[in-house]
N, C-alpha and C positions, 0 to 999 in steps of 0.2 A: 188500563187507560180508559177516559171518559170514550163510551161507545155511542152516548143517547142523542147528542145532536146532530145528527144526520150524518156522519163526517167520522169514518175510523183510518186512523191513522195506522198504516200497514209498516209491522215490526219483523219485522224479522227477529330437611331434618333441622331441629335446633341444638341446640348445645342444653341437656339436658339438667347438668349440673348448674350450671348456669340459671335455668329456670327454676329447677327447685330453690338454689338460694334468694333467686329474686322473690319468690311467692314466699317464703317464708319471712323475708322482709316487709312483703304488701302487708301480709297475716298478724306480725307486730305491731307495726307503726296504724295497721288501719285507716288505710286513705279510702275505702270505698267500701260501705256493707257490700257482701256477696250476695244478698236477695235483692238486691237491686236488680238485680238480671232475670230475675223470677218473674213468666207473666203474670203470675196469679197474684202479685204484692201488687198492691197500689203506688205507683210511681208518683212523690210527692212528699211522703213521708218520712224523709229523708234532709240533713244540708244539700243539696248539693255540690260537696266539695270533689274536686278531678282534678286529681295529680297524673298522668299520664307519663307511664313506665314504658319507655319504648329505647331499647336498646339493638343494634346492632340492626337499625328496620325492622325490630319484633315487636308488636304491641301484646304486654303480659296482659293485659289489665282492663278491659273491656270500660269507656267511660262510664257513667251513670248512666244509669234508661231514666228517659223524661217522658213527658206523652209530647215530644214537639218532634217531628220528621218530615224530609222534603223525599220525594222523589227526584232520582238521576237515572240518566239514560247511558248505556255505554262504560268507557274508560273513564275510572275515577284513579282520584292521586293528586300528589302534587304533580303542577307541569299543565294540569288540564284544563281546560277554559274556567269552569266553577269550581273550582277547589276552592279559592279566595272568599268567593261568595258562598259556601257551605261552612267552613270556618267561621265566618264572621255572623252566621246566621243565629248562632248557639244551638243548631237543631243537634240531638241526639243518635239519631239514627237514621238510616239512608232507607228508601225500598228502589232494589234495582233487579232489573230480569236477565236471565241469563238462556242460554238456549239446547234445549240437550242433542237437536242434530249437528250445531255447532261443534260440539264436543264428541259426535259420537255420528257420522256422518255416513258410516257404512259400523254392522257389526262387527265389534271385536272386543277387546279386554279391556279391563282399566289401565293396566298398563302400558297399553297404545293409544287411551286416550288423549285429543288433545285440547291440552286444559286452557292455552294460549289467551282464548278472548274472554272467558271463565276467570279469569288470575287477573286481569287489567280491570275486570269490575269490580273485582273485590280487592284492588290495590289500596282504596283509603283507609279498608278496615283495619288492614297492618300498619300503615302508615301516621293514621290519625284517630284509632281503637274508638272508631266508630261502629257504634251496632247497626247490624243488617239484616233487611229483611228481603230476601233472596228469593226473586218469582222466578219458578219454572217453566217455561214455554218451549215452544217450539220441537212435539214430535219430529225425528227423524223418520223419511216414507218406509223404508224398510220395516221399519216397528209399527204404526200406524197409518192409515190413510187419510187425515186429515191433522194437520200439525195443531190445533187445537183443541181436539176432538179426542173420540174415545180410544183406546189402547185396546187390540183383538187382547183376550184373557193367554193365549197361550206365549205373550209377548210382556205380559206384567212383569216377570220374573228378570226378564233384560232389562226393564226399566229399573227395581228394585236393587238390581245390581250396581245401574246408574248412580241413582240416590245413596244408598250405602258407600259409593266410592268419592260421591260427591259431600257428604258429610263427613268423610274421613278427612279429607286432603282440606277443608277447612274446619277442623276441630280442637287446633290450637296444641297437640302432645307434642307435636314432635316424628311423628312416624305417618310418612306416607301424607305429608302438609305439602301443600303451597309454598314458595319462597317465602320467607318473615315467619311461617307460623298463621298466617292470621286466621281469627275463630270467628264464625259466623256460627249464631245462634237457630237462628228463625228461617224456615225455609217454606213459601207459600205455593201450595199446588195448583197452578193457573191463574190466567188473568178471567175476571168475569165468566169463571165454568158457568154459572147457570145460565149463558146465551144458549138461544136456540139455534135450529140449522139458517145458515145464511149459503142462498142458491145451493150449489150442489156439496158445501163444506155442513158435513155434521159433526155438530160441538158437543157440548157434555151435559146443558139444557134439559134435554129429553132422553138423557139417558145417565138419571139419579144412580139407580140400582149397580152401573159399570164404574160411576165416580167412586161409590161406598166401595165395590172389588178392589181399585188400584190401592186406595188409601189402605186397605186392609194387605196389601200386596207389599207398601214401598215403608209401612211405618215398621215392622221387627226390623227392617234392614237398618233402618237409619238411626234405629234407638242401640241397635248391639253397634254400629259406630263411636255412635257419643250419646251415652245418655241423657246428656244434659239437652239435646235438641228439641224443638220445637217445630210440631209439625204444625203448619198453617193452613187453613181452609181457605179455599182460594177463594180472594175477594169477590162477592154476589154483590150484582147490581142491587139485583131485588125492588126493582121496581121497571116502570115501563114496561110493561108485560104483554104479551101476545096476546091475551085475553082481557085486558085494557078495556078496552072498546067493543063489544063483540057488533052491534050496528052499523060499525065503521072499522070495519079492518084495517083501511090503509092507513087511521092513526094509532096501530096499535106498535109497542114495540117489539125487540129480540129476546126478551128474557121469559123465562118457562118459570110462571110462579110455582108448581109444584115443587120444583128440584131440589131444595132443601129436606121437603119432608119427606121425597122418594132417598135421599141419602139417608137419611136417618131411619127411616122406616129400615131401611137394608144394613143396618146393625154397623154403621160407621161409627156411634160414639164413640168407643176407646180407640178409635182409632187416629184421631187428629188432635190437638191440644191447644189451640187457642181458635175460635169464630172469628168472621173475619166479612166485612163487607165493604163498599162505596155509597158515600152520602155528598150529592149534588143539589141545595139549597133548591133548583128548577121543580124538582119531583117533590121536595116534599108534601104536595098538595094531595098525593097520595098515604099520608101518616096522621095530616089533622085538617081540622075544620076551620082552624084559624086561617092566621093571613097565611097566604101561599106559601112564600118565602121565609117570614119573620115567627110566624109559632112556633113553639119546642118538635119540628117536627125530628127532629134528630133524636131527642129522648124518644120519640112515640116508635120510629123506624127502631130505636135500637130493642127497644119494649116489645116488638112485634117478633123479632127474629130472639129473643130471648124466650117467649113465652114457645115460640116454635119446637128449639132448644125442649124448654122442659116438658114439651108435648111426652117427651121420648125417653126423659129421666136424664137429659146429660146437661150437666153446668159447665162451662168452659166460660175462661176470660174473651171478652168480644176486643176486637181489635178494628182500625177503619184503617186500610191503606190505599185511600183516593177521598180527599175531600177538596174542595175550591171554589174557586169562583174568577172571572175575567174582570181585566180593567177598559179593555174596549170596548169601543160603544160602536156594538150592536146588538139585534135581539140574539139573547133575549137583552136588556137593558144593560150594560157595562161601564164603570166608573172609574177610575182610584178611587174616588168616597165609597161608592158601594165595594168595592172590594176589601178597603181597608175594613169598611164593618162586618164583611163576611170573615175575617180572620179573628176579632175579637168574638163574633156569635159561634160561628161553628167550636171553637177552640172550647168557647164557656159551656155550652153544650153538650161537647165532647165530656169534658166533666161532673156535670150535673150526670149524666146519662152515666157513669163510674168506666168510659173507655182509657185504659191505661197505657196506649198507643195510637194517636191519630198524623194520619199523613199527607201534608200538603203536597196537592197535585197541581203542576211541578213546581220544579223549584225553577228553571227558566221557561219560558216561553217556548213550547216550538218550532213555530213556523212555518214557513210553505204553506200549505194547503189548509191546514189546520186555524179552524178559524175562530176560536177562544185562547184570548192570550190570558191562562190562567196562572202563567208563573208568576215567585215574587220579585223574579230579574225578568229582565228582557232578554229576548232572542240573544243565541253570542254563537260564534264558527268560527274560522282561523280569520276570517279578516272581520269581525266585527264584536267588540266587547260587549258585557253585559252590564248596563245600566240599572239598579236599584230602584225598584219601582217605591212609594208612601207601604205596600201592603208588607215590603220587607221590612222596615222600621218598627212595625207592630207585631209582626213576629218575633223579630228581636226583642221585645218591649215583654212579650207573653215569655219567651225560653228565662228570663232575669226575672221579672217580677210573680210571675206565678206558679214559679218551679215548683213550689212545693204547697199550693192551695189544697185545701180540701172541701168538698161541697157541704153546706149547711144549708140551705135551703132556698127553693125559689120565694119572694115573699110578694105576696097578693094582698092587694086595698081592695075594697068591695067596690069605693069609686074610681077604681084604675079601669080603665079601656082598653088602653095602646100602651101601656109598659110593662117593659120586661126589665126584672132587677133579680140577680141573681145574689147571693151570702155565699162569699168563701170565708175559710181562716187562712192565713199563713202562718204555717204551721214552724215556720224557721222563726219568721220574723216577731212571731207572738201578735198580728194583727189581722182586724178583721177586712176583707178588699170586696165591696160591693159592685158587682160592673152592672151597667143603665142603660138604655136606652127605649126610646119612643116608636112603635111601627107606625105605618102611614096613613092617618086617620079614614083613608080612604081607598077599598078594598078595591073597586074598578079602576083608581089609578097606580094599580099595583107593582108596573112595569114602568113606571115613570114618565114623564115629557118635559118639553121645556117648561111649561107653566107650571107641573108640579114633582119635583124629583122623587125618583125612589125614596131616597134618604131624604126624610123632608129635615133640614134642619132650622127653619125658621119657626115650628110651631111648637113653641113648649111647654111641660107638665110640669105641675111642682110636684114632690114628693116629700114622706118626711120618713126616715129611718133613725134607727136605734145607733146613739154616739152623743159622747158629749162634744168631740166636736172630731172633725174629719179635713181632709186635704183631696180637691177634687182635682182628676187631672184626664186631660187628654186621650187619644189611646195613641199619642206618641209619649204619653206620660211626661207631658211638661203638664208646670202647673194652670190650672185654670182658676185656683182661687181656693181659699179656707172658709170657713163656718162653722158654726158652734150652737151648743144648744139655746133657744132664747131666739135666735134668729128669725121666729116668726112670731113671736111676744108670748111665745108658753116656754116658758123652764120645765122641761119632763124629761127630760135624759132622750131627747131628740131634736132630729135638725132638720133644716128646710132646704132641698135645692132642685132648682129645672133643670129639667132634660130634654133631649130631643132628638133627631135619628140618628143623629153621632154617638157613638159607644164612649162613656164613661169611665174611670175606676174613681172609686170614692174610700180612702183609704182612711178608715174609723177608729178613733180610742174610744172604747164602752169605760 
């Protein structure tokens, strides 16, 4: 969960034969490649067609991995407030946290454990074979002294037994499962480990070298489970840092820039399988020189923690499970417009930068206390439903039309200023989908006012790209209009159209 604006919001058998004939039917007919579940494939390259085989409340069949995911809080399933709105989202995969004093509240055995609120969060994945990515939290005190914090070493081996019981019971065989079976793939070790101590609570920040022990502690467990699993590095702010500022301490943040390379230094690479971090559009002024907000600061962040990465000799596929942005307006600046174009940039981004799982944080609103309403619903509880905000429409809009893009290239004018125009293919559809838009000619009015919005959409640039002619639309992808080569009184197998701080797709025949 976002920790940076001042504000942390405090969390606390199958019928075997049966399965074999079912997978041996998936295995014929061919409703879904099986590397689709593989992080290391690029998610994209693929139809994606989903037939969902769910028999008896057992999900065989794990849907397609996309790179589109919401995070959810708590009990999922049908029956629950956002199921409706997770459905109809097209999103792929969930990231939800689960707790292991929940589950393990005093020492004892897997056998005594109780898996109760553990099983209601992973209710959708057997019900609607959604993929999950499963955070860990919450040390029990017996085992540690601080529930987000480090694990004494002589305690790793109870944790490890944890994880190994907790990868079994969702690993989809059949032996020692969950009701339904259901298989959770992806299991991420902590929220934001790289914070540092907050008052008398020591977190895992400043102590790299104990993070690389566990992971080296809890992965043989989890892989002689299910070898198919995937250990997750637990998502690093990696920005706002303690050392920020050092002339001004009291604007520095909680996160220990070291603690990556203190894990890796401490021989963690084989031990986790996919990187994993949180990208918040506020910081990226920490990744480039361009405008705060609007530069590729997400390629450069993700460029930063890769080159980190191969400081140490290790490649893994990078993963983001917290990206967003608010549509309330306060600081920092909050919109539906600017949010709608934070879903279209982040997402195009996400891609360029080759992340093959990014996760919209949340999918509703929180509420209470918490004071960025970054969902794409609204607040909802037993008496109050969840309202679809413009930012859910273009989500929808991205899980349908860009399932299956691939990055070709950013493309740059030497008299471009303020535009950003990225080259996909569709790679289903055999077309090429250019997405646009303009930053705000004016870096001090960054944060927007009434006289000048964030998203300026009055002031616009023409441009001319490769097509002989194109279909430009919206980013609720209605149309805005066609064009064709000639359109600016040159025939060259290019066309002419404005833009401006509303996001674009310009969908091209070459």
């Amino acid at each position: 969960m976002e920790t940076r604006y001042g504000f942390r919001l405090q969390r606390s058998g199958t019928n075997r034969i049966l399965a074999l004939v079912l997978a041996l039917t998936l295995a014929i007919t061919a409703v879904a490649p099986a590397s689709a579940q593989e992080p290391a494939a690029e998610p994209g390259n693929e139809t994606p067609l989903y037939l969902p085989s769910i028999l008896d409340n057992k999900c065989y069949q794990l849907r397609t991995l996309s790179r589109y995911g919401v995070q959810l809080y708590g009990a999922t399933g049908e029956g629950t407030i956002l199921h409706n709105d997770l459905v109809a989202s097209g999103a792929s995969f969930i990231r939800n946290e689960i707790s292991w004093a929940g589950a393990e509240p005093t020492n004892t055995t897997p056998d005594k454990y109780n898996w109760a609120g553990i099983d209601s969060v992973a209710a959708v994945v057997g019900q609607g074979c959604y993929n999950m990515v499963m955070t860990i939290l919450g040390n029990p005190l017996w085992a540690a002294p601080d529930v987000e914090g480090v694990i004494p070493a002589e305690n790793l081996p109870e944790f490890a037994e944890f994880m190994g019981a907790l990868v079994e019971r969702y690993d989809g065989d059949g032996v020692d499962d969950a009701p339904g079976s259901p298989q959770i793939l992806y299991f991420e070790l902590y929220n934001e480990p790289d914070a540092g101590p907050a008052g008398s609570m020591q977190r895992w920040g400043e102590h790299g070298k104990e993070y690389a022990a566990m992971l080296k502690a809890i992965y043989p467990a989890m892989k002689a489970a299910n070898p198919k699993v995937n250990v997750v590095f637990g998502g690093i702010a990696y920005d706002f840092f303690t050392d920020t500022d050092p002339e001004n301490p009291a604007d520095n943040g909680p996160f220990v820039r070291k603690f990556l390379d203190d894990v890796l230094a401490n021989g963690a690479g084989p031990y986790f399988d996919i990187m994993n971090y949180h990208f918040y559009p506020l910081f990226g002024v920490n990744w480039t020189d361009d405008y705060l907000m609007d530069g590729p600061s997400l390629v450069k962040k993700t460029d930063a923690i890769r080159a980190v990465l191969q400081k140490y000799g290790v490649n893994k596929p990078i993963i983001i499970t917290e990206m967003g942005w608010h549509n309330n307006a306060m600081y920092p600046h909050g919109s539906d417009v600017l949010q709608v174009r934070m879903v279209v940039q982040l997402y195009a981004q996400s891609i360029v930068a080759g992340i093959p799982m990014s996760t919209w944080w949340p999918l509703s609103d929180i509420g209470g206390a918490y004071l960025q309403d970054s969902g794409l619903v609204t607040y909802a509880d037993e008496d109050t439903a969840p309202v679809r905000k413009p930012a859910y429409t273009v989500f929808q809009v991205l899980t349908r039309e860009l399932a299956n893009v691939r990055f070709v290239k950013r493309i740059v004018e030497k008299e471009w200023t303020n535009n950003v125009v990225y080259e996909f293919y569709d790679v289903a559809n055999q077309r090429t989908i250019y997405v646009a838009w303009t930053n705000p000619t004016d870096p001090t009015n960054i944060w927007g006012s009434k006289q000048r919005p964030y998203v300026d959409t009055t002031t616009a640039d023409n441009i001319r790209l490769d097509g002989t002619n194109a279909t430009v639309y919206d980013a609720f992808w209605q149309v805005k209009g066609t064009v064709v080569d000639g359109n600016d009184g040159r025939t060259d197998g290019r066309f002419q159209i404005a833009i401006n701080g509303d996001p674009v797709f310009i969908v091209a025949r070459k």
